[in-house]
C-alpha positions in Angstrom: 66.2 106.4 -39.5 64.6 103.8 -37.7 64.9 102.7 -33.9 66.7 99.7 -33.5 69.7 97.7 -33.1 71.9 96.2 -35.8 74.4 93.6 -35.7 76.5 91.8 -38.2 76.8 90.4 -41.0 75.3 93.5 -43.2 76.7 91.5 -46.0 75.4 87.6 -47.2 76.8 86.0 -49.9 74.1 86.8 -52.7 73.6 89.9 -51.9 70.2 90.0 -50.8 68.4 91.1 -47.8 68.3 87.3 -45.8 69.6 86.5 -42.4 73.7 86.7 -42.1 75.0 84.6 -39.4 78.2 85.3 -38.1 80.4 83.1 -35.7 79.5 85.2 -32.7 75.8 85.7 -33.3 75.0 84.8 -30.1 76.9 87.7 -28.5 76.5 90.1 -30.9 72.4 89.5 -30.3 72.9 89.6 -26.6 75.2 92.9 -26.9 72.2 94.0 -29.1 69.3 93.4 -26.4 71.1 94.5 -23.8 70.5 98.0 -25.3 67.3 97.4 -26.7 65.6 95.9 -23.1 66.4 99.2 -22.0 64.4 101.6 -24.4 60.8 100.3 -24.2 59.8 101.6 -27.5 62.9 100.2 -29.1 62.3 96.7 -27.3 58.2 96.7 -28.8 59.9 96.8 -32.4 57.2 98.4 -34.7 59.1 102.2 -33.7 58.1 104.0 -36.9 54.7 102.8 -38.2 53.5 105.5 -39.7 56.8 105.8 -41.9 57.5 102.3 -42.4 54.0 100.2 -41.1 55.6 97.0 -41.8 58.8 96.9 -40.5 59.0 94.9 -37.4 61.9 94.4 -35.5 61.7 91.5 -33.2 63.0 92.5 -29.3 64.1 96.0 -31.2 67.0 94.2 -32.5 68.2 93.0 -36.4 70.5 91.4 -38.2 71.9 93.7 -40.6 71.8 92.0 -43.8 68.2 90.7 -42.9 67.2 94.2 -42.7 69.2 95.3 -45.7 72.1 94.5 -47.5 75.4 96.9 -47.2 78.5 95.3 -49.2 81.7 96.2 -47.8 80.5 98.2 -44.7 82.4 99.6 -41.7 80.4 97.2 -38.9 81.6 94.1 -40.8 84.8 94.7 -41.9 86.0 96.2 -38.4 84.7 92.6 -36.8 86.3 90.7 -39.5 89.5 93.1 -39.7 90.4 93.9 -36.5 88.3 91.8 -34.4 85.9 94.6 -33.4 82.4 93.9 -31.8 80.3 96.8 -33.6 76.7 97.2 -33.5 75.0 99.9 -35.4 72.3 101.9 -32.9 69.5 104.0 -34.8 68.0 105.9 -32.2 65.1 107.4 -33.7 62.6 107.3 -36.8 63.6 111.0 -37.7 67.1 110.8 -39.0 67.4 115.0 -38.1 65.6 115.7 -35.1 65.6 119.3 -33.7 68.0 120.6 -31.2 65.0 120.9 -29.0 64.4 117.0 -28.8 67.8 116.3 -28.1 66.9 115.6 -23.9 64.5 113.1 -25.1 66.7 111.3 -26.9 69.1 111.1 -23.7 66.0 110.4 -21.5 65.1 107.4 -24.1 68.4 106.3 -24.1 70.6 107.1 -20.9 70.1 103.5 -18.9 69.8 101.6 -22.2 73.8 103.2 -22.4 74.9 102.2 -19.1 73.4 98.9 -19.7 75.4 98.5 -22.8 79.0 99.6 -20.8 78.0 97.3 -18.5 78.7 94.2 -21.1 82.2 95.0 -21.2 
């Protein structure tokens, strides 16, 4: 897990972790901060330093494939498919949190949610 938001391309060409530009970058990174300006700890981008201290997500916000390459994922062939906007949110450096930490998790995230309905 990590705390941040991913946008497409997950995919480059060579297969390697660089930057993946697609033709609606622009949006998809504004789509992207509109959540992340909403969660300070996701906006700071260093979320999970003492599991990964350097990993650094600028504004809380990546381009998938420059964080990590995933060939043939869901994000990018919904966008090229179907012509569906999907960003991938990680809300949190644990990827199973306990039940009992579920309210944070809302608390952390309930106005960067209405911020991100709001873009429609």
């Amino acid at each position: 897990g990590s705390l941040v938001v991913n946008y497409p391309f997950d995919d480059d060409e060579q297969g390697v972790a660089v930057y993946s530009k697609s033709p609606d970058d622009a949006v998809f990174q504004t789509l992207a901060l509109a959540y992340s300006k909403e969660n300070a700890k996701m906006y700071q981008g260093s979320p999970c330093k003492d599991m990964y201290p350097t990993e650094y997500f600028p504004h809380g916000i990546t381009n998938g494939a420059q964080w990590y390459n995933v060939p043939g994922g869901m994000q990018d062939w919904n966008y090229l498919h179907t012509n569906c906007f999907e960003v991938t949110i990680e809300l949190g450096c644990v990827k199973y949190p306990r039940a009992e930490e579920l309210p944070k998790y809302w608390a952390q995230n309930r106005r960067s949610l209405l911020q991100f309905m709001k873009q429609v």
